[in-house]
Structures are given as C-alpha cells and as structure tokens.
C-alpha positions in Angstrom: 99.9 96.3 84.3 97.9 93.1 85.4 97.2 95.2 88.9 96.4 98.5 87.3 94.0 96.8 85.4 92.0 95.0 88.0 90.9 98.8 89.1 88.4 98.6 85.8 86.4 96.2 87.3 86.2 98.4 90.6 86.0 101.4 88.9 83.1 100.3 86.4 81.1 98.5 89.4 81.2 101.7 91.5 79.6 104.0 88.5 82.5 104.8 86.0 81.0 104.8 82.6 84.0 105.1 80.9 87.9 103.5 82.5 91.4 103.3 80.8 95.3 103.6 81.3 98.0 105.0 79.3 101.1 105.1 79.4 103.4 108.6 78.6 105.2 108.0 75.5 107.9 110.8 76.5 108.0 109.1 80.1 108.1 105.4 79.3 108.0 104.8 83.2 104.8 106.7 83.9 101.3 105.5 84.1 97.9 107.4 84.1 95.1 105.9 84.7 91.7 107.5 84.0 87.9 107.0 85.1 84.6 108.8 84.3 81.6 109.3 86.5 78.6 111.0 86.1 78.9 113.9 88.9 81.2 114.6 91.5 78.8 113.1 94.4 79.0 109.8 92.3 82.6 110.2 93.0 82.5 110.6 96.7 79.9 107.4 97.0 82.7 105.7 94.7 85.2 106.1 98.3 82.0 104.4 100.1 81.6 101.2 98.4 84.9 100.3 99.1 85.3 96.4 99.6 87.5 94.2 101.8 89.1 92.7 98.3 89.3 96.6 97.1 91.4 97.0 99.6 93.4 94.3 99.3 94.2 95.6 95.6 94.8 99.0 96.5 97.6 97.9 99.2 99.3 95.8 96.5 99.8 98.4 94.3 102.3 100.8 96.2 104.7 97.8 96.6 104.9 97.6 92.2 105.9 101.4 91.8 108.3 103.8 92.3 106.4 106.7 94.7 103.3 107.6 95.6 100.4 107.8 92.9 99.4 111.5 92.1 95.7 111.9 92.5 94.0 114.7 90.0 90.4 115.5 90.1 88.9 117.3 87.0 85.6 118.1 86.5 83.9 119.6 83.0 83.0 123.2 83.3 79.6 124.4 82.8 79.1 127.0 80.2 77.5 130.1 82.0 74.1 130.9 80.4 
C-alpha cells in the first residue's frame, strides 16, 4: 500500500483532480486504483511527463503483486443534444 500510494503524488502533479485506491471487499486480494483528469488529451500528456523517479516507482510495483495490473479507461458520456 505504501507503493500504490506514492502514484497520488504522480497522479495529482500530472493533472488528476481527483486520486484514490480501494480495495474489493469480496476479493480481499485486489486493488483498484482510480484517477480523474479533465479530458482524455490531459490523459495522453499524463504518459509524457513521465520522470526518471516515475519510473523507478512504476518498475517497483510489478515485483509486490501477483500479475499484471489491468488497465481500464473510462470516459463520461456526453448527453446528445
């Protein structure tokens, strides 16, 4: 949990407004982590600020779990006018 949560201070600096995890109360062993940006081009700038010491987190993190993170990306629909 002390890894996951050093993502909030990457996530935050690159434009997420809002940042949390939770953990699934049916699946004690799984994790979700959630960020909000503005727009989905905030999003792809987020994959160009990437730092040397972001990376350094991001390659510690597959060593503390089980298999490979599963990456969703939603967006809020627009209600047709």
């Amino acid at each position: 949990m002390q890894a996951i949560h050093k993502y909030e201070r990457i996530r935050r600096r690159d434009g997420a407004f809002r940042w949390g995890t939770y953990r699934d109360l049916e699946n004690p062993n799984r994790y979700l982590e959630t960020s909000l940006v503005d727009s989905w081009a905030e999003h792809l700038r987020q994959h160009e600020r990437t730092t040397r010491a972001d990376r350094e987190i991001e390659e510690r993190l597959p060593r503390l779990v089980r298999r490979e993170p599963v990456v969703h990306h939603l967006v809020s629909p627009t209600p047709k006018r």
